[in-house]
C-alpha angles and dihedrals in degrees: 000000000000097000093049091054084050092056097041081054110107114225118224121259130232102253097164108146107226122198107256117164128263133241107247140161133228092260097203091075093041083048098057089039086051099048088045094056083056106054088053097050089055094050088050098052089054102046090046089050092049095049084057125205124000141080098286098054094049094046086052084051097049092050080053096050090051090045092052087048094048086042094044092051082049106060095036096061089063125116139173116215114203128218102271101024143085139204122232111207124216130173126188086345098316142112112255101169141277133268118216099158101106115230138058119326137173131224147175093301096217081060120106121226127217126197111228114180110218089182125132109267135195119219127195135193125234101238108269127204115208142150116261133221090289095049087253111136117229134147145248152166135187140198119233123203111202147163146210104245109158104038091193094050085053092050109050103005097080132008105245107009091193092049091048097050086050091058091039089056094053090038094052097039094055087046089050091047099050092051100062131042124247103240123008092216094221095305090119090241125135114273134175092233098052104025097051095147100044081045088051089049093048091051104053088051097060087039095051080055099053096044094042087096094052089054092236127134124214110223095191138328124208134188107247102183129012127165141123120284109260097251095069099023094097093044086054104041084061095047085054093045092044084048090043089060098039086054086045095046092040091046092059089046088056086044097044084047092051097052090050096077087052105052088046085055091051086047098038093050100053112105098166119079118255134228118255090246091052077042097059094035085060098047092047081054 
């Protein structure tokens, strides 16, 4: 029984809206023709006005009526398309295509046009502050450089791509930033501090998945600040400091060990006897 009400079940369909591109017409012919319509229907309606009643005069106002409504549709179906935008078309509720060639165009004139901007944008994140890795807060914050590249998935996709490229990008720095530590400490592990360009990496991957949906494409993402939250940034900054001078005093004992072989082998090679003065040299050594 089960399986049978699994089977009666419909499975969803794959309704994702994808950018194809639009029939449209050079509009600088259909605007002269338009104009021209017009002008004619104007001059129609007042000769047959002036002609007064019969059938000749209405017949000349009903051929000017017809010419102010083909000129009307005309002119209505025009459209500029600017450098750097596009034109979605969509005609009774459906995708009929986008326009990305800029000038003027002309389309069916009962479709709807909607402005979509393919520039370049800069997005930046509100600053977050989250715990890393190490359960340490700290706080940080990324710009995001993104771009409109599927006019219809951003369309219809979402329901506000720029505000959901906005939520992705908090979303994917805290995660980012959860996932690291902040400083490796020396252990060789990526950190956010020490590894920026790998993090930054990381981050415009995860980024270019959330947004997939929307049809944008995210060009590059970078860390603008990073540091530790105020509360725990002195207690860190002398950690740093006490870890900075055990590094310093245990690197000169590696280096003082490592000059000792070398001064038995001087001492332990010479056949020949030495002056009081290369005696007392190698003693002070």
């Amino acid at each position: 029984m089960t399986q049978n009400a699994a089977a009666a079940t419909p499975q969803p369909a794959d309704r994702r809206v994808t950018e194809r591109k639009a029939w449209a017409a050079h509009g600088v012919p259909v605007l002269v023709v338009g104009i021209g319509l017009l002008l004619s229907a104007v001059a129609l309606l007042a000769q047959g006005i002036a002609q007064g009643s019969g059938t000749g005069p209405t017949a000349v106002i009903v051929v000017g009526v017809l010419l102010l409504v083909a000129g009307a549709l005309a002119v209505q179906g025009l459209t500029s398309v600017v450098a750097g935008e596009a034109r979605a078309v969509q005609l009774f509720g459906r995708y009929r295509g986008t326009i990305r060639d800029p000038g003027l165009q002309w389309v069916n004139p009962f479709a709807r046009r909607l402005k979509v901007s393919t520039r370049i944008r800069n997005q930046e994140s509100a600053q977050a502050k989250v715990n890393d890795a190490d359960g340490n807060p700290i706080e940080i914050a990324a710009v995001v450089v993104w771009q409109v590249q599927d006019t219809a998935m951003a369309l219809y996709s979402v329901d506000d791509f720029t505000q959901f490229v906005t939520i992705q990008t908090e979303t994917a720095v805290r995660h980012i930033a959860s996932s690291y530590p902040y400083d490796n400490r020396g252990s060789g592990a990526l950190s956010l501090r020490d590894n920026a360009e790998e993090i930054t990496q990381k981050l415009s991957a995860e980024l270019a998945d959330r947004v997939a949906p929307a049809g944008v494409h995210i060009i590059e993402s970078r860390l603008t600040r990073l540091s530790y939250a105020a509360e725990i940034a002195q207690a860190m900054l002398r950690q740093q400091q006490a870890n900075a001078v055990v590094g310093a005093r245990q690197r000169i004992v590696e280096e003082a060990v490592s000059m000792r072989p070398g001064s038995r082998v001087v001492t332990s090679c010479s056949s020949q006897p030495l002056p009081s003065g290369s005696l007392n040299s190698a003693k002070e050594l």
